[in-house]
N, C-alpha and C positions, 0 to 999 in steps of 0.2 A: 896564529896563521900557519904555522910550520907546522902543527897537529893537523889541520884544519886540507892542509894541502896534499895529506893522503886518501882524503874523502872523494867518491866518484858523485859529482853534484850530475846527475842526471837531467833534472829540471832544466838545470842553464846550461846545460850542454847536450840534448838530446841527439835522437839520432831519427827523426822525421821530422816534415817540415813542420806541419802544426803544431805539435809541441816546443818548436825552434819559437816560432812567432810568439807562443805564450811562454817561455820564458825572456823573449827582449819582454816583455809586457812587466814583466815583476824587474827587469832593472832599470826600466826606463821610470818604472812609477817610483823605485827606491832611490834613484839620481833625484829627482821632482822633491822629493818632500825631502831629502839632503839637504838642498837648497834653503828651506830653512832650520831645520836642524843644528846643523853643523854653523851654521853664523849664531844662532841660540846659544851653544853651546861656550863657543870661542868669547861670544861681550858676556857671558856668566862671568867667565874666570878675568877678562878683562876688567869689569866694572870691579869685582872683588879685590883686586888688585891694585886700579888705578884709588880707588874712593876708599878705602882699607884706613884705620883709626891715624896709621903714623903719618901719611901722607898730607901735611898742612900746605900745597900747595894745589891741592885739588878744589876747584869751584865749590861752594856751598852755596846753595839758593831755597830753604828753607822751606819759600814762599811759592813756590815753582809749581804750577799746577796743569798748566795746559804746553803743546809743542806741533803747529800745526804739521810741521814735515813728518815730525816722530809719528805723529798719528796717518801720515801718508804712507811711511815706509811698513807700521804695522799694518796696515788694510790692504795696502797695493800689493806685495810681495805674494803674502796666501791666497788672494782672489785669482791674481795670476796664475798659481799655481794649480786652482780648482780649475780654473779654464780648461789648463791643459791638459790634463787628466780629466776631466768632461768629454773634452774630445778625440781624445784618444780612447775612452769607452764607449763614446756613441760608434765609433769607426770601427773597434774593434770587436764589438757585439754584436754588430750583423756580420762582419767579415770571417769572423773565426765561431759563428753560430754550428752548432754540432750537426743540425738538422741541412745546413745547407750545404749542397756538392762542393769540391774544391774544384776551385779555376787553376790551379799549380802544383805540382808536386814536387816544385821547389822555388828554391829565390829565382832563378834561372829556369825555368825550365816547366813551360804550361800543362796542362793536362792536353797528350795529344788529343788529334781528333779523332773522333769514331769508338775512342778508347773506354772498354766494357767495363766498368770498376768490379770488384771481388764480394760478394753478395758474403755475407756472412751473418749468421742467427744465432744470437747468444741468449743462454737460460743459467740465471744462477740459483744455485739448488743447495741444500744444505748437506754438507757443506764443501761443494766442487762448482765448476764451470764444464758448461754442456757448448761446444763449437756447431753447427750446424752449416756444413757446405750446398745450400740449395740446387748448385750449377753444376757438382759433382756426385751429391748424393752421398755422402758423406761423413760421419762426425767424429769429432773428440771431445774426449774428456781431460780435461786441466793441461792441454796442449794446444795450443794454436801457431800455425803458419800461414806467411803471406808469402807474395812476392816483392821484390824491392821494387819502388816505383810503381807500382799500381797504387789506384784508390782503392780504400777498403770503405766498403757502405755498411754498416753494421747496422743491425737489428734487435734491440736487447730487452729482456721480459726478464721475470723471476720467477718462481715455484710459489715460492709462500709468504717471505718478507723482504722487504726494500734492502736491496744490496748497492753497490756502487762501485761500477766496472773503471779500474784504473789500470792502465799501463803507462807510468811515467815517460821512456822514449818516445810512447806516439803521440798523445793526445793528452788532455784533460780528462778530470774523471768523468763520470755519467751515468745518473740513476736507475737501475734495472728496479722495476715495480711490478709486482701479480695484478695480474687483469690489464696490463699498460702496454704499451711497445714505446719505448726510443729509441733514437737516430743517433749514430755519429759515423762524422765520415772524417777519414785519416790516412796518412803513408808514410812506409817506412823508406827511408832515403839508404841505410847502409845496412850490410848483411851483420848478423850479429842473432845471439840467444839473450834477449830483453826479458825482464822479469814484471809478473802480472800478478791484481791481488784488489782484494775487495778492501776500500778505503770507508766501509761504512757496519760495525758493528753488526754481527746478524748471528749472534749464538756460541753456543760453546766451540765450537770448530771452526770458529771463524780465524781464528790464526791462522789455520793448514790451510785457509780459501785461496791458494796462489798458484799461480800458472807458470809456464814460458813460454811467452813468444818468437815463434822464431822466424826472423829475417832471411829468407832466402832467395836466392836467382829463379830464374824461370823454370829453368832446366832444373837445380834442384826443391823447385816447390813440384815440377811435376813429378820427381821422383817421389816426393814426401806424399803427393795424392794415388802414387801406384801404389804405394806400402799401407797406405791406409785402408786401400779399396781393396787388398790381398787378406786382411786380416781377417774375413770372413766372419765378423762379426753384424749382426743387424738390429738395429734401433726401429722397432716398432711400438705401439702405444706402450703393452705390456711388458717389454723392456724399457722404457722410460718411466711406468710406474714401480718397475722396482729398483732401477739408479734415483727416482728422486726421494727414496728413503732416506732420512739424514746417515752420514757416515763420512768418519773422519780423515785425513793421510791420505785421501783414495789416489793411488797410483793411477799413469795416464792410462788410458781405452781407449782403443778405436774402432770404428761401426766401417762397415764394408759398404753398408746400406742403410737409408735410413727413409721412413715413412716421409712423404712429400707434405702433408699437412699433419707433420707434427707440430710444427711452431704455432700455427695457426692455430690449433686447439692448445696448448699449453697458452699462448696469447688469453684465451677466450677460456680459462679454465671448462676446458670440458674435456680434456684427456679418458679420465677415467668412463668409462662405458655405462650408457645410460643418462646421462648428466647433460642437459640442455645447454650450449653456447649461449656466453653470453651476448655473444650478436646477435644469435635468434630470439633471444628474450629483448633485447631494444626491440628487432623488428615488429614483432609482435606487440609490443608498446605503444613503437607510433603507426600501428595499421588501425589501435585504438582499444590496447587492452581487454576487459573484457567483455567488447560488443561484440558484433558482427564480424567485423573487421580485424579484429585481432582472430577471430577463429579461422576465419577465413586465410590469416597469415601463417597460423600453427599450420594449416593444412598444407600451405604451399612447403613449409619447409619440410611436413612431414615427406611428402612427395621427394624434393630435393635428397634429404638424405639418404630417404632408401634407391634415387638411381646411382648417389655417389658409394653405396657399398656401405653406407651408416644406419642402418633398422635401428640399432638398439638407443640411435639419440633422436625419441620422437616426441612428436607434441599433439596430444589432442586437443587440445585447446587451452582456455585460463578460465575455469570457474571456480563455484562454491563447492564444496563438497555436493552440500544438497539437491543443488541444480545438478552436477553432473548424474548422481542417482536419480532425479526424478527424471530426465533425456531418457535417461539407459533405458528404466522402465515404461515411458512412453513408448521409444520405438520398438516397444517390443521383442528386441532382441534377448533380453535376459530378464529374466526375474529380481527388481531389486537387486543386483549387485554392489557388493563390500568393494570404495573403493577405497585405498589405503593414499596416503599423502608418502611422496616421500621427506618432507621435513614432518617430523613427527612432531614438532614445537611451534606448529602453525597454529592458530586459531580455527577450528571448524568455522567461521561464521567469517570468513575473511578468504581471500583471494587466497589459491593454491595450486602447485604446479602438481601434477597426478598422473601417477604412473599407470600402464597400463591397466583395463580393469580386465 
């Protein structure tokens, strides 16, 4: 205990409210099953003691097979027990669900009203964390800030494989997955530099995956947003595809600016240029793949993304090979045209997505 008592248990003592509420959660469930424990333990050494060879004064009953109480206190104690820890998980799994806003941003103290929470869009990359400030325009690299007392509404995706964004002070951890978006929402109650770090195996650099968060005042989180939007760096597609090269130790960065739908195509892996979203490929799905209906979908998006400033992520449709060459030389536009796949490990005689011809 006296070794024990220089350790910073961060868990059971954090310093935001949702992480406070999950750690009563782990003593109140470790008091509960004490409960029986700890009396298991004490009639061990009891019974060894009292019933022990020398002791010829201790009841002997040989024949002793059944005990209707003993058999109440083994069943009633544990059920009691699962009760209450039942429902303390039915309560506290909708209450402290990642995906749902907080009603408090402390034991004391509600989420005012009207009050904006902190948009924040997290990407973990191999092997760093990408910050993404929507409402400022904004990002960092293996550096994050908030302010004290605000909600933070977090948004979290991966690059390539399943990581798991933890920052012990604030919150539990929470799965960041390619193609996925998760939720969590959190606050930090007192100013302080909290340390951050991926609690899920994902490569050789997965040790260096660690951040700091830092807990600041208003006043100085909006200095921390002056100095970041001074640093005149800018985050656009082609700068996010060469940070999400894997690389180890990487020192903090910060972007002056950054591209407004970049999460959303990191989301939808279709960052890189040319490369159909995978939302467009649902829609096109259920507008009803490849009939009518799906071409008529490629078409609207192709539409969409060229007024959004996107040409090179287009869709002519979803055919066969064969059929898009016999179309081309129907209408007459071209002679039999070569047209290439871009998965080159598709089957000709099967459904493919085709790049321009």
């Amino acid at each position: 205990m006296a070794a024990l008592s220089g350790c910073n248990l961060v868990v059971l003592n954090p310093a935001g409210d949702v992480a406070s509420q999950q750690g009563d959660l782990v003593v109140i469930s470790t008091l509960l099953m004490l409960l029986i424990i700890v009396p298991v333990m004490a009639l061990t050494v009891l019974f060894a003691w009292r019933y022990r060879q020398s002791n010829n004064t201790a009841r002997y009953e040989p024949d002793w097979d059944h005990s209707t109480q003993l058999e109440l206190v083994i069943w009633a104690a544990p059920l009691l027990i699962i009760i209450c820890l039942g429902a303390i998980t039915w309560v506290t799994t909708h209450k402290l669900d990642p995906y749902r806003p907080l009603d408090r941003i402390a034991s004391d103290k509600p989420v005012p009203a009207g009050a904006k929470p902190l948009d924040v869009q997290v990407v973990a990359l191999d092997w760093k964390w990408l910050f993404v400030y929507p409402e400022y325009g904004i990002a960092s690299v293996n550096e994050m800030a908030a302010p004290v007392d605000r909600q933070i509404r977090f948004s979290l995706t991966a690059s390539t494989v399943m990581n798991s964004f933890y920052v012990p002070a604030l919150a539990g951890m929470i799965y960041t997955m390619p193609g996925m978006e998760t939720k969590l929402h959190a606050v930090i109650n007192e100013p302080g530099t909290y340390k951050g770090f991926s609690s899920n195996y994902s490569g050789a650099g997965f040790s260096h995956m660690r951040f700091n968060f830092l807990g600041l005042s208003n006043q100085d989180f909006d200095g921390w947003v002056s100095k970041v939007k001074s640093s005149g760096g800018s985050l656009d597609r082609n700068a996010y595809l060469a940070l999400e090269k894997p690389s180890e130790a990487v020192p903090v960065q910060h972007f002056g600016t950054v591209d407004p739908k970049l999460f959303n195509a990191v989301v939808n892996m279709c960052v890189r240029p040319g490369t159909m979203c995978m939302s467009d490929m649902a829609a096109i799905d259920r507008a009803g793949g490849l009939n009518a209906g799906g071409k008529a979908a490629a078409d609207a998006i192709l539409r969409a993304n060229t007024l959004a400033g996107f040409p090179d992520t287009q869709a002519t449709g979803l055919c066969t090979v064969a059929e898009a060459v016999e179309a081309a030389a129907n209408s007459g536009a071209v002679q039999r045209p070569t047209v290439t796949p871009i998965s080159a490990s598709a089957s000709p005689a099967g459904p493919q997505r085709l790049a321009n011809p």
